[in-house]
N, C-alpha and C positions, 0 to 999 in steps of 0.2 A: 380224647378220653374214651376207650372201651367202659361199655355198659348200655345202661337203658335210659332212656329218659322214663321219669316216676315225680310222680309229685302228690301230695300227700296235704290236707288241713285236717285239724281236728281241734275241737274246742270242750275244753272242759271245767267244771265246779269246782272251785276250791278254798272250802273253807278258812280265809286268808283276806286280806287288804288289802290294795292297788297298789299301796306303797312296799307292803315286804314281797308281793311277787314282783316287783320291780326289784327291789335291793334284792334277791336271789335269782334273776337274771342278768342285771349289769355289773353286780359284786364278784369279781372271780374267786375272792375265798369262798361265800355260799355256791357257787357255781360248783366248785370241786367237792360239797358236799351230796350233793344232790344229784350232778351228771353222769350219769354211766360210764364208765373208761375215763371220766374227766380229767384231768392231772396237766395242771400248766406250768409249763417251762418259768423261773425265776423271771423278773422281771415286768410283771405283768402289771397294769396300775390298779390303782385303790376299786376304780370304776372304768368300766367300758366308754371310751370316748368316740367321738366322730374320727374316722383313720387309724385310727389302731389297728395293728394286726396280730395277729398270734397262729399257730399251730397245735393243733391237736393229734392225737391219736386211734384209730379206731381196728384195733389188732394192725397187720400191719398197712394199713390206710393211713400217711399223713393226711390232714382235711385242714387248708389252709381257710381262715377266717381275716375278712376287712370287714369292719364297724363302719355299713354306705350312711345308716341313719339311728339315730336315739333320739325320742322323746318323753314326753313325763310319759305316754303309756303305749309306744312301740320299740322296737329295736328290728334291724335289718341286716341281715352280714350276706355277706357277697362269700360265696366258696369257689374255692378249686383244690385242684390236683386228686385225690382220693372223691370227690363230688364236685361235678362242675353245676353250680345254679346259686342258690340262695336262700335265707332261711329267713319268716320274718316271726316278729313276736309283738301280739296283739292281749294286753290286758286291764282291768276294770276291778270293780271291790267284787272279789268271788269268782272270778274265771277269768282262765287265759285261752288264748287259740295261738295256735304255730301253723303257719303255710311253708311249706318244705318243696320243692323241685332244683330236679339237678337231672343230671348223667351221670349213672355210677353204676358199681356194680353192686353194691353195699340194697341192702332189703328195707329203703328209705320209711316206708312207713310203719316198718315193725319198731325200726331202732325210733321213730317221733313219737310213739305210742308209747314205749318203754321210758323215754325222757319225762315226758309229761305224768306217767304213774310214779316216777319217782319222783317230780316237782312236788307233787299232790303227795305224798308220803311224806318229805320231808318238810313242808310247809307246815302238816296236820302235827307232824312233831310239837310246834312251838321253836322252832331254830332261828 
């Protein structure tokens, strides 16, 4: 993989429950509301499970995603091809944190600062 190694956490306040910032990070329909560029191929289940995989998009960056861990308030994906590292997700009643490293060539912590302002926007919706 051409690029850099970068890794990136950041933790922020969100007016929101433990439980719906979990069901809008393992729900792929809230996921495509809320995710930058999000948009998943058909197929996808109800909820993120343990093995699952999928692909995403980020211009033209495939960013392949396995589901290594889930629980009541982490998730873990394992990346490659478009970022080689991992993405983890850390959340409570009121804030989430995301730990992000990889090798890419992609601006890893502008695009986790951008996810996380739109988590926090669409969460404060009421969605």
């Amino acid at each position: 993989m051409l690029g850099n190694f970068q890794q990136s956490q950041l933790r922020i306040e969100i007016d929101a429950s433990a439980t719906a910032i979990r069901d809008s990070l393992l729900r792929p329909e809230k996921l495509e509301k809320w995710l930058p560029l999000g948009r998943f191929a058909s197929g996808m289940p109800e909820e993120l499970h343990l093995g699952f995989e999928y692909t995403s998009n980020i211009g033209p960056f495939p960013i392949h995603h396995h589901v290594d861990v889930v629980g009541s308030n982490c998730l873990r994906l394992l990346l490659s091809k478009g970022i080689d590292g991992f993405q983890e997700w850390y959340w409570g009643e009121g804030w989430v944190q995301s730990r992000l490293e990889g090798v890419t060539p992609l601006p890893l912590a502008l695009g986790q600062t951008l996810s996380l302002l739109s988590l926090r926007q669409f969460l404060n919706t009421g969605v």
